[in-house]
C-alpha positions as CSV (number, residue, x, y, z in Angstrom):
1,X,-14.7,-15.7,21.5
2,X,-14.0,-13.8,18.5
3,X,-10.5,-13.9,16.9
4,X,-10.1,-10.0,17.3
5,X,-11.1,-10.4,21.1
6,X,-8.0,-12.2,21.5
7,X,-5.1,-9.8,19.9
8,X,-3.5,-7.8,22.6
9,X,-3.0,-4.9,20.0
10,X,-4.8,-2.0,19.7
11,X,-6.8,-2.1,16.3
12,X,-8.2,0.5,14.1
13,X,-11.6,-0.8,12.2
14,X,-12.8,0.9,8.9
15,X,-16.2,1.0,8.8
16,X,-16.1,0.8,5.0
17,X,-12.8,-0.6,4.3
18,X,-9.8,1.4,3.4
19,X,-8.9,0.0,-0.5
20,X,-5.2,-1.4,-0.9
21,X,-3.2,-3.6,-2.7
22,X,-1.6,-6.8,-2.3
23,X,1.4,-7.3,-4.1
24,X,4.3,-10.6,-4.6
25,X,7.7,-9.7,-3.4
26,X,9.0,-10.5,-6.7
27,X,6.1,-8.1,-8.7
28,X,4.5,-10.6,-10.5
29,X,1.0,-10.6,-9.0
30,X,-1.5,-7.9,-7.9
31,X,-4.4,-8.2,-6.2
32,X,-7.2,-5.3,-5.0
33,X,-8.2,-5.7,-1.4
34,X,-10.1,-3.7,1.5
35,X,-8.4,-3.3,4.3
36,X,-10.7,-3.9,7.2
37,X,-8.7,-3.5,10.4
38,X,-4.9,-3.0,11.5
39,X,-2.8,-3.1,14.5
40,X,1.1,-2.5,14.7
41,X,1.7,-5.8,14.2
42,X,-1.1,-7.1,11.4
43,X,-4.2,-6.6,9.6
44,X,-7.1,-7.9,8.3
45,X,-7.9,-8.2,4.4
46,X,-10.6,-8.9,2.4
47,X,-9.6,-10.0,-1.0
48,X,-12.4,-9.6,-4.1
49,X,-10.5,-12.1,-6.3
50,X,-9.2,-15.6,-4.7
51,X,-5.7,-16.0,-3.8
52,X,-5.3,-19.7,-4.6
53,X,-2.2,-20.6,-6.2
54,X,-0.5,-17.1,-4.9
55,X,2.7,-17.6,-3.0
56,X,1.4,-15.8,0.8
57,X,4.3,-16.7,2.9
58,X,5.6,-13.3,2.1
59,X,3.8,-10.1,0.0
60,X,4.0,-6.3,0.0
61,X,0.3,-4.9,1.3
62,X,0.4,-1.1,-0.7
63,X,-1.5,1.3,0.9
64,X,-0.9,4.0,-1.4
65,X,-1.5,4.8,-4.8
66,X,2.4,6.1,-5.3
67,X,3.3,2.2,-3.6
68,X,5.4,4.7,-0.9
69,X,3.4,3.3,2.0
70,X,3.4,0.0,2.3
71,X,4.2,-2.9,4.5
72,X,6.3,-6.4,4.5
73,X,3.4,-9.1,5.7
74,X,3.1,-13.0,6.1
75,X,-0.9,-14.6,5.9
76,X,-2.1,-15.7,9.6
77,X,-4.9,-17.0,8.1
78,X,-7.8,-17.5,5.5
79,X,-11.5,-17.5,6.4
80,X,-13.0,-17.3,3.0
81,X,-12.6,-13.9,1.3
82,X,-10.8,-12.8,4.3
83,X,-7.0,-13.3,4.9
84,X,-5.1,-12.4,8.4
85,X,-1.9,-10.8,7.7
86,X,0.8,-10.4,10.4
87,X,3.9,-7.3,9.4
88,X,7.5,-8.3,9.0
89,X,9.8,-5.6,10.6
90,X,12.7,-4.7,8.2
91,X,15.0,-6.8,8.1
92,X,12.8,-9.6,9.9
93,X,13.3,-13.4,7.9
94,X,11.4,-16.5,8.7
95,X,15.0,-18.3,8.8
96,X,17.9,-16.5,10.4
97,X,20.6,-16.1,8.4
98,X,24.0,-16.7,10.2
99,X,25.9,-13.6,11.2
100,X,28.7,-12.7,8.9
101,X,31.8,-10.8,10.8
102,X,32.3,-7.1,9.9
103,X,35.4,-7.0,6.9
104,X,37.4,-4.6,9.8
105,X,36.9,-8.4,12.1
106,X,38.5,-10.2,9.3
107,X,41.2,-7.6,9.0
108,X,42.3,-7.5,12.5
């Protein structure tokens, strides 16, 4: 079975690729990628240039030329110049951080 026979989520596949950029959280690495297919919750990548030594666990995939669409993603997986990516939701962490109360809780 194919790996995209198994997602639940309804994809939409580029015949050619739609071109996007991958980009670290922090800014300090770009990379040029096609973006092959996407769901609501992920997409796949292929990336021209390798991405050894990049830090995945989190990036910003830009789908615009302005950087005003883009999305929060974490790599699934790598099958040679293709990468998996799944989407963070805003807000979304790997690691919970413990609620804080509100200030008007510590007042009352």
């Amino acid at each position: 079975m194919h790996p995209s026979e198994r997602r639940g989520d309804y994809r939409v596949v580029f015949e050619r690729g739609f071109p996007a950029v991958m980009m670290g959280i922090d800014g300090t690495w770009r990379r040029s990628c096609m973006l092959e297919d996407v769901s609501e919750t992920g997409a796949k990548l292929t990336v021209a240039t390798t991405v050894e030594g990049l830090n995945l666990k989190e990036f910003f995939l830009l789908l615009s030329s302005t950087g005003l669409a883009y999305r929060r993603c974490e790599l699934a997986w790598v099958n040679g110049d293709q990468i998996g990516v799944n989407f963070l939701k805003q807000g979304e962490k790997r690691k919970k951080a413990s609620r804080r109360p509100d200030a008007e809780d510590a007042d009352a």
